[in-house]
BAKOLVO-310269 format. One record per residue (C-alpha): x, y, z; residue in one letter. Coordinates in pm, 1 decimal. Each point is the difference from the previous one (the first is absolute). Last residue first. Example, Ala and Ser with C-alpha at 12.3 -4.5 7.8 and 13.67 -1.06 7.14 Angstrom:
BEGIN
<rec east="1367.0" north="-106.0" up="714.0" residuo="s"/>
<rec east="-137.0" north="-344.0" up="66.0" residuo="a"/>
This chain:
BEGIN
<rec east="1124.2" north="2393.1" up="2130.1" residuo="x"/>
<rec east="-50.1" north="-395.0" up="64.2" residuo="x"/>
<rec east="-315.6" north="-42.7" up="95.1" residuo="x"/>
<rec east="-102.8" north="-228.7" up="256.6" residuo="x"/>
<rec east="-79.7" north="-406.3" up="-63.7" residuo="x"/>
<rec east="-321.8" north="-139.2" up="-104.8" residuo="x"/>
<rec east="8.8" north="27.6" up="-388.6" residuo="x"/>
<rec east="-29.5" north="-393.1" up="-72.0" residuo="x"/>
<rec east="-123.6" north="-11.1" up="-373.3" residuo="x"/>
<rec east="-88.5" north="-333.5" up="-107.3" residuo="x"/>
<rec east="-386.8" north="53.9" up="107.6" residuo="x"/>
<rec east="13.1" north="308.4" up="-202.4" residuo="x"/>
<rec east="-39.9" north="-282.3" up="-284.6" residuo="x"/>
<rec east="124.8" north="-58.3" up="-374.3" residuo="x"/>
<rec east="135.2" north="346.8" up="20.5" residuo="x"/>
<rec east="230.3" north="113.3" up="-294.8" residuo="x"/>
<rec east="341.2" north="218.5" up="47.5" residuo="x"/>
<rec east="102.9" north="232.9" up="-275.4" residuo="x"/>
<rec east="358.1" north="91.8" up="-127.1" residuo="x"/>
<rec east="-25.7" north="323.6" up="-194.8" residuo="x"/>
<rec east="239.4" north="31.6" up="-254.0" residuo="x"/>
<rec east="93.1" north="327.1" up="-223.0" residuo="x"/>
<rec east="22.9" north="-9.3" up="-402.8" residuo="x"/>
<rec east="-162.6" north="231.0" up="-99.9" residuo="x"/>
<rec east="-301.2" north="-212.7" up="-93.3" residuo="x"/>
<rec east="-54.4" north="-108.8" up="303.9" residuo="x"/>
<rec east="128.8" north="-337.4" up="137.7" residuo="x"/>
<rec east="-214.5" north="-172.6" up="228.6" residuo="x"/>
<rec east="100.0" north="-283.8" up="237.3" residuo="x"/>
<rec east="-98.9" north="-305.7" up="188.8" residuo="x"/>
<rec east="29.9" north="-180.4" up="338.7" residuo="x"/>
<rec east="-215.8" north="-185.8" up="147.9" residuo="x"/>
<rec east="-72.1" north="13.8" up="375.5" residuo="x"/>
<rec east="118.3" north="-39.5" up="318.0" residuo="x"/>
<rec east="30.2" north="270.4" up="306.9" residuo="x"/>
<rec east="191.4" north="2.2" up="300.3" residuo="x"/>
<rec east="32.6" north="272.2" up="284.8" residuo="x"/>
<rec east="-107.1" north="382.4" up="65.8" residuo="x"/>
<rec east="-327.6" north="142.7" up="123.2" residuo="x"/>
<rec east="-295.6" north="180.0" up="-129.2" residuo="x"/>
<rec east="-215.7" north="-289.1" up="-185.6" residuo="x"/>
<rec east="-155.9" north="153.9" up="-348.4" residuo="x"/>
<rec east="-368.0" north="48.3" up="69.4" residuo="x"/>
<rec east="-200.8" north="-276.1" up="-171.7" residuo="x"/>
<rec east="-182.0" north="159.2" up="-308.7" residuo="x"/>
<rec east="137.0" north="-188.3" up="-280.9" residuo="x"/>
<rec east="4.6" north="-320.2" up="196.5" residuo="x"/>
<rec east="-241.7" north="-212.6" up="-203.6" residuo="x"/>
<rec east="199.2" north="99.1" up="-285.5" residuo="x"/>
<rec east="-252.0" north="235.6" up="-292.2" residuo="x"/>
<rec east="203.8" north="301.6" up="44.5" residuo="x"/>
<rec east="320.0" north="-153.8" up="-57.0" residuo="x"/>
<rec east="375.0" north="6.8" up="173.6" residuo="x"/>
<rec east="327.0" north="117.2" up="-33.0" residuo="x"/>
<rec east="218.5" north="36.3" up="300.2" residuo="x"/>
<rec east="303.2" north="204.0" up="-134.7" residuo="x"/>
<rec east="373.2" north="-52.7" up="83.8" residuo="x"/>
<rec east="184.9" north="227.0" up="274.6" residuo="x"/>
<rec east="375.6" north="81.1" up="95.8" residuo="x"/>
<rec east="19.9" north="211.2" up="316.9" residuo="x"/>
<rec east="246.5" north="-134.6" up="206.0" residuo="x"/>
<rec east="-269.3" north="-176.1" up="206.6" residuo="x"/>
<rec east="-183.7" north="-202.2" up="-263.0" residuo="x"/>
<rec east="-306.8" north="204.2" up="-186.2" residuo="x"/>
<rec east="-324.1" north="-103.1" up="-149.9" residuo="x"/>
<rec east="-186.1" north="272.0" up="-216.0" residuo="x"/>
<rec east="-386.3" north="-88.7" up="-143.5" residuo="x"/>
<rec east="-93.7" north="-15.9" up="-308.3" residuo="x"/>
<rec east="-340.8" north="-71.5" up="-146.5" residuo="x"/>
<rec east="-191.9" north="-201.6" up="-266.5" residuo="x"/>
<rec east="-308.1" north="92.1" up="-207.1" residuo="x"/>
<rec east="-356.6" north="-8.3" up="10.6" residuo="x"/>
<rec east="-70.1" north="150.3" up="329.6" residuo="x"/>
<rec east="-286.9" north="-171.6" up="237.9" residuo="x"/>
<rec east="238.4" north="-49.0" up="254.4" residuo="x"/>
<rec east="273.8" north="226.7" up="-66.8" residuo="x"/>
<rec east="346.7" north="-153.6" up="77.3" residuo="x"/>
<rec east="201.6" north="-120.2" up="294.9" residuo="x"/>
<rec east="-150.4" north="240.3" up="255.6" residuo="x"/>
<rec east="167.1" north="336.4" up="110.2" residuo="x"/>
<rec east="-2.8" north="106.4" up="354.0" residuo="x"/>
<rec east="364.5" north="-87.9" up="2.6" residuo="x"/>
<rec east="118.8" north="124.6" up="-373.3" residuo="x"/>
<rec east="234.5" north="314.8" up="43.1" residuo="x"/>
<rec east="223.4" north="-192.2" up="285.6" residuo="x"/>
<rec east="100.9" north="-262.1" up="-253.5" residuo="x"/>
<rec east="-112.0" north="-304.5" up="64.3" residuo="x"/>
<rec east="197.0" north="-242.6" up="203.5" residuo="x"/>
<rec east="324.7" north="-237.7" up="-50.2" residuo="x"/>
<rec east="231.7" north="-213.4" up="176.8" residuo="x"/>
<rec east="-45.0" north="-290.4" up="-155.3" residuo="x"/>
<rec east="-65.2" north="-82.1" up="-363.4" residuo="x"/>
<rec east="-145.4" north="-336.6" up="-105.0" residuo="x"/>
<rec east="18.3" north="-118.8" up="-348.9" residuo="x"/>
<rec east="-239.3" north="-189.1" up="-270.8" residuo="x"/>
<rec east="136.0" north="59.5" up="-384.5" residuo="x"/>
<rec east="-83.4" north="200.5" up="-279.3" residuo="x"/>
<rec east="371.1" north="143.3" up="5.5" residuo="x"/>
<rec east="186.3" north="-128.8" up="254.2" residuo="x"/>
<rec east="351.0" north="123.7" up="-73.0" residuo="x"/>
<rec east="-62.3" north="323.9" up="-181.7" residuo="x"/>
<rec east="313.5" north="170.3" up="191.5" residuo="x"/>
<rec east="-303.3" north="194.1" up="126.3" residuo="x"/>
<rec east="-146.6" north="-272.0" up="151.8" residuo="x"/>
<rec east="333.1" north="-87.7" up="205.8" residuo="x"/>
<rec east="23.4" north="361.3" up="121.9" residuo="x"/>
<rec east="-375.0" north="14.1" up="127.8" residuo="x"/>
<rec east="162.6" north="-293.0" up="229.3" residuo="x"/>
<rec east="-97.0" north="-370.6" up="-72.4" residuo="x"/>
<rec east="-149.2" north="-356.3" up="175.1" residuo="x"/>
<rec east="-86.3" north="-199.9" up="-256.8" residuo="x"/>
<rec east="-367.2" north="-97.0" up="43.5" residuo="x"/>
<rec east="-39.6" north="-380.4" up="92.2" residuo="x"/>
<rec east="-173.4" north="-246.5" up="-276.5" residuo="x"/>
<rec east="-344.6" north="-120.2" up="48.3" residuo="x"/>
<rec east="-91.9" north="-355.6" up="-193.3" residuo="x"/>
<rec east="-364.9" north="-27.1" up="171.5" residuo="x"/>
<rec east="-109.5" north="-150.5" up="-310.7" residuo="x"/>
<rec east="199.5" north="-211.7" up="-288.4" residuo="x"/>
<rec east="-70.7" north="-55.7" up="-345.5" residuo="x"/>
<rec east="-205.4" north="300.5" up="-90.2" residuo="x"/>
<rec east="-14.7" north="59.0" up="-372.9" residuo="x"/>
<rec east="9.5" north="254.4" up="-200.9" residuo="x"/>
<rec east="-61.9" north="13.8" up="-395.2" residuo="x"/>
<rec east="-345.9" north="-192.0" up="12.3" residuo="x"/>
<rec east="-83.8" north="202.2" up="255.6" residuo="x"/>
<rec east="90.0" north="343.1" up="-197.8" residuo="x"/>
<rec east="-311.7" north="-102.3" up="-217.3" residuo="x"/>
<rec east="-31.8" north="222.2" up="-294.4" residuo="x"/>
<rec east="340.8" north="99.6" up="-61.4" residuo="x"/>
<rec east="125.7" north="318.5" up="-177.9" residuo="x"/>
<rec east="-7.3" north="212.7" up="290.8" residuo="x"/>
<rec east="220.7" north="-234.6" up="183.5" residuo="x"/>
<rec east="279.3" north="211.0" up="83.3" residuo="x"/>
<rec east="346.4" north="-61.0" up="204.1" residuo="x"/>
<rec east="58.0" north="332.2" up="157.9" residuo="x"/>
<rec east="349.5" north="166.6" up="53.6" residuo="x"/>
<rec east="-74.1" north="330.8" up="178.8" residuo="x"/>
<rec east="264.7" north="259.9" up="-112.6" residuo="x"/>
<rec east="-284.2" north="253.8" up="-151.6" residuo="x"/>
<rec east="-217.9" north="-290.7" up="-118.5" residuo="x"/>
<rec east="281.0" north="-278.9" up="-116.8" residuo="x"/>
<rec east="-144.8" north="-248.2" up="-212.7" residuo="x"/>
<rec east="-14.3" north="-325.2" up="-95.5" residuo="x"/>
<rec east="-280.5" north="-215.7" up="-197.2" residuo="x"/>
<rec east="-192.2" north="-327.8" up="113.9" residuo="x"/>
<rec east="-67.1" north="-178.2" up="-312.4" residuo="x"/>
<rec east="185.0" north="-332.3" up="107.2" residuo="x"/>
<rec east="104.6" north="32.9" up="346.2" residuo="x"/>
<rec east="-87.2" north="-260.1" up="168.1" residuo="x"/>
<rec east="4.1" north="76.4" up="409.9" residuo="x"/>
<rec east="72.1" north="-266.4" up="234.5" residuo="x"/>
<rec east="-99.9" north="135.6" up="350.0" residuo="x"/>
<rec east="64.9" north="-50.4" up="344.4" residuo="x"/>
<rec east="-253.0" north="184.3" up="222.5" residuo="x"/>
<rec east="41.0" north="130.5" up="277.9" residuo="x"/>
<rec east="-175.0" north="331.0" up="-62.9" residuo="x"/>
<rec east="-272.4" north="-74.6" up="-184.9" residuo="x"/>
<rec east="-112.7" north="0.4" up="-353.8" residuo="x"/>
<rec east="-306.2" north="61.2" up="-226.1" residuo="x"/>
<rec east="-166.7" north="248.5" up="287.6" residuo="x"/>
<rec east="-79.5" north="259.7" up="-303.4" residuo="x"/>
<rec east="-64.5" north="-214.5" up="-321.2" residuo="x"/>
<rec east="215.8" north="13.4" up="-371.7" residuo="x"/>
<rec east="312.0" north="139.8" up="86.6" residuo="x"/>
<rec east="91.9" north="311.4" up="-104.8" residuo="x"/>
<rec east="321.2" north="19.8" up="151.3" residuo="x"/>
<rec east="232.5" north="-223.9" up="170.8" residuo="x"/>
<rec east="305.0" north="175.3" up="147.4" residuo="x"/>
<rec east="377.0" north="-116.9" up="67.2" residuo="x"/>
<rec east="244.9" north="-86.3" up="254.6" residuo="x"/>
<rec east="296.2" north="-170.9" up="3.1" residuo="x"/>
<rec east="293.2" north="-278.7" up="20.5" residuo="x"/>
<rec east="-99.2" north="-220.2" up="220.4" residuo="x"/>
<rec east="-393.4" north="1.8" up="-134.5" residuo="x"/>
<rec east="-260.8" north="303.2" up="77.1" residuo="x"/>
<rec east="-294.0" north="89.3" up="-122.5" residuo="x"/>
<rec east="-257.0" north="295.6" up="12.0" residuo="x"/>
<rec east="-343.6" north="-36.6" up="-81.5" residuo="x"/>
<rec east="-307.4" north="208.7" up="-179.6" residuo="x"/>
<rec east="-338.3" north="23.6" up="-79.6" residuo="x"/>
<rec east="-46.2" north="276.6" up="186.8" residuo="x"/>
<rec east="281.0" north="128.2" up="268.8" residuo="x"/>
<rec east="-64.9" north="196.9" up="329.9" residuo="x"/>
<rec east="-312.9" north="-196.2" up="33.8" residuo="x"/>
<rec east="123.2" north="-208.4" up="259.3" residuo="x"/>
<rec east="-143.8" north="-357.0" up="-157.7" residuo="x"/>
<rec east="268.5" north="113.4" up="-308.8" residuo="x"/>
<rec east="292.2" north="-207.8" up="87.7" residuo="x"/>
<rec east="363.2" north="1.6" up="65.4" residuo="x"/>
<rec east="298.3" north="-201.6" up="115.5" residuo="x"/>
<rec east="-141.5" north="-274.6" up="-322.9" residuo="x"/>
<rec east="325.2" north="-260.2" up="13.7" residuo="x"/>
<rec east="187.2" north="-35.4" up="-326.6" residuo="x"/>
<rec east="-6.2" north="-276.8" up="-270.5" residuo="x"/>
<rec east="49.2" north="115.0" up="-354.2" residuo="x"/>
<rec east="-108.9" north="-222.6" up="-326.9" residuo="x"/>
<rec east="87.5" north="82.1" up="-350.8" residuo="x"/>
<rec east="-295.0" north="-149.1" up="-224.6" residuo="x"/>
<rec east="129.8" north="179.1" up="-325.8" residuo="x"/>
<rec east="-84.8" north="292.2" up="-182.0" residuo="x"/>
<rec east="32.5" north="272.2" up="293.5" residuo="x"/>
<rec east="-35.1" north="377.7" up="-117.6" residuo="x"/>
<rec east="233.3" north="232.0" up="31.7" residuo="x"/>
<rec east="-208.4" north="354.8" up="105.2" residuo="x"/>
<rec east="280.4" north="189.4" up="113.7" residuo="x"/>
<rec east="388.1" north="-87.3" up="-117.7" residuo="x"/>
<rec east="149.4" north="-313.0" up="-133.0" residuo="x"/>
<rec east="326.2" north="-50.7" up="193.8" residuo="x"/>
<rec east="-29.0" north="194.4" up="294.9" residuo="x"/>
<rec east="-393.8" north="-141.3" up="0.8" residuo="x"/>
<rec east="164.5" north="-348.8" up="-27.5" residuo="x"/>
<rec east="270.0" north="85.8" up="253.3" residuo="x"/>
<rec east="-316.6" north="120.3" up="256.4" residuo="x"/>
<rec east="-160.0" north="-319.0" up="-63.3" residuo="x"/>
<rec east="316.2" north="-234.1" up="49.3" residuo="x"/>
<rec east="24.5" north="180.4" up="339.8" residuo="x"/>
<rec east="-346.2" north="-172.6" up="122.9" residuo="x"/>
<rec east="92.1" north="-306.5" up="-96.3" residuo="x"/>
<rec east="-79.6" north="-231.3" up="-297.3" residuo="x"/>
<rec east="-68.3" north="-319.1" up="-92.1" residuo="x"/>
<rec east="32.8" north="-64.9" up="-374.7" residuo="x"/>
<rec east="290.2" north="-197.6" up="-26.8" residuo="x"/>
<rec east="-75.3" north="-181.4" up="293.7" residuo="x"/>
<rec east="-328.9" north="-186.9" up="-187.5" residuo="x"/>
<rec east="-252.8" north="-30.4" up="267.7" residuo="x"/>
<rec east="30.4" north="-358.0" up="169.1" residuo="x"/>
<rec east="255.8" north="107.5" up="244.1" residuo="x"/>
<rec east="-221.3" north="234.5" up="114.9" residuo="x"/>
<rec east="-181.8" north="-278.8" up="152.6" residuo="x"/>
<rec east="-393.4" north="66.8" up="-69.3" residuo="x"/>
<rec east="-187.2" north="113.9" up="311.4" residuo="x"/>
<rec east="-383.0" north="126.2" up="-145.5" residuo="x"/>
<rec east="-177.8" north="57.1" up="388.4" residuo="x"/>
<rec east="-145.9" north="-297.5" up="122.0" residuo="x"/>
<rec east="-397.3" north="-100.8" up="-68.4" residuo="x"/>
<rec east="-216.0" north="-97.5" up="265.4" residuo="x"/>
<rec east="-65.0" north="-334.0" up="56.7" residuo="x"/>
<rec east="-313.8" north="27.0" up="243.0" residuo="x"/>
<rec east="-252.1" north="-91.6" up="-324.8" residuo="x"/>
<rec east="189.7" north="-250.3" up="-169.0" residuo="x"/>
<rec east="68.4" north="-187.3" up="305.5" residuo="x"/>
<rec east="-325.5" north="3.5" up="157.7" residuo="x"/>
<rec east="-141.7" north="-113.3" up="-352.4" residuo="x"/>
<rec east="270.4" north="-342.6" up="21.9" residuo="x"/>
<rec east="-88.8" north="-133.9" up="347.9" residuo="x"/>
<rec east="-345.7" north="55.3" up="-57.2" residuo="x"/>
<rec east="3.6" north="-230.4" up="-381.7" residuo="x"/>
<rec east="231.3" north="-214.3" up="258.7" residuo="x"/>
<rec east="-247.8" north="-49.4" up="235.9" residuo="x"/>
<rec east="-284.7" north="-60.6" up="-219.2" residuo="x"/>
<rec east="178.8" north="-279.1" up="-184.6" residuo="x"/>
<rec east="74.1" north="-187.6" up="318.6" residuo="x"/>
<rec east="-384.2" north="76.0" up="124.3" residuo="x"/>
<rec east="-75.3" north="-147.7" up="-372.5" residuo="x"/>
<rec east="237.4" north="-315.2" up="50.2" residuo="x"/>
<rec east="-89.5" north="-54.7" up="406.0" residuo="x"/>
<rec east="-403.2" north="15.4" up="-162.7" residuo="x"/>
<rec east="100.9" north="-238.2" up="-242.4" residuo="x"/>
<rec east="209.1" north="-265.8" up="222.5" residuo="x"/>
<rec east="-275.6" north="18.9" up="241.3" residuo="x"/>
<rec east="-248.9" north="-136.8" up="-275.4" residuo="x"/>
């Protein structure tokens, strides 16, 4: 009789033992080796510019071409919808139209497959697009978190060499332009996107662009000189002319505290 009931309790235990660890494992982010992806079809960042060089707007991936690059950019500001920007060793580039708002993070590591994403270049933006997919998630996966990567620390002169393009910086010495104190970021409650003039000490200046609809549109722009980081990007118009552009992800990453330089 004993030995029964220790059997059953026995039984019990481990029927306990095994439901409190199904139910507390939780599950680990997808984390494939690379090296088990077939090397002839991962790409970088670079390679995707060449193929546009090569094959013009619109190409259209066939095959399952993977990309790993680190996510520098999100849309939880509002000053981007339904959007990313990337970055790997050897670039930066933008994710558009992707299927849900607050699909990535910043720090994230991501494999990307490419098949039926398109390319194009909107006005000197390179975008990787996924209007043709129904589920981005099942194209872009998150296989590390927390993964942050440093801003490259630049001049206005290195962005305009086209350096850094789509890619996280930090610029120092530099404050808004005297025209725009008083001025906030954008127009909360607008519906488009606004410029605003930042300026190094010799003069030199890159624009501030930012959305109506970010949480910060209508913070006042800080008065002072010092660091700011961001992502960079560009706009070519149709004459021809550049206009290098500086994205917030935060005001909380610009530090503005020190006087004016004049």
């Amino acid at each position: 009789m004993k030995n029964t009931i220790y059997s059953k309790l026995g039984i019990l235990i481990v029927i306990i033992f095994t439901l409190f660890a199904i139910t507390n494992c939780e599950p680990e982010p997808d984390s494939p080796p690379i090296n088990q992806a077939d090397q002839t079809k991962v790409l970088q960042i670079k390679d995707i510019y060449q193929i546009y060089e090569d094959s013009g707007e619109n190409y259209k991936f066939s095959d399952n071409y993977m990309l790993y690059a680190n996510v520098i950019m999100d849309d939880s500001s509002g000053n981007i919808y339904k959007e990313a920007y990337i970055q790997d060793s050897t670039g930066g580039i933008n994710l558009y139209k992707l299927t849900y708002a607050d699909m990535l993070k910043v720090g994230d590591y991501v494999r990307i497959n490419l098949k039926d994403t398109k390319l194009k270049n909107y006005s000197g933006k390179m975008e990787i697009v996924f209007e043709d997919i129904y589920d981005a998630t099942k194209n872009v996966t998150a296989i590390k978190k927390n993964n942050f990567i440093e801003p490259a620390e630049v001049s206005l002169e290195d962005i305009f060499a086209a350096h850094y393009d789509c890619e996280r910086v930090k610029i120092s010495e530099v404050q808004f332009a005297d025209n725009q104190l008083g001025l906030t970021y954008a127009n909360r409650g607008g519906t488009s996107s606004q410029n605003r003039t930042l300026v190094d000490c010799s003069g030199k200046s890159i624009i501030v662009r930012t959305s109506d609809y970010a949480k910060f549109a209508g913070d006042t722009l800080p008065n002072g000189n010092g660091d700011i980081i961001g992502v960079i990007t560009k706009y070519i118009y149709s004459g021809g002319d550049t206009a290098w552009q500086l994205l917030v992800r935060n005001p909380n990453e610009f530090s503005l505290n020190n006087p004016r330089c004049r």
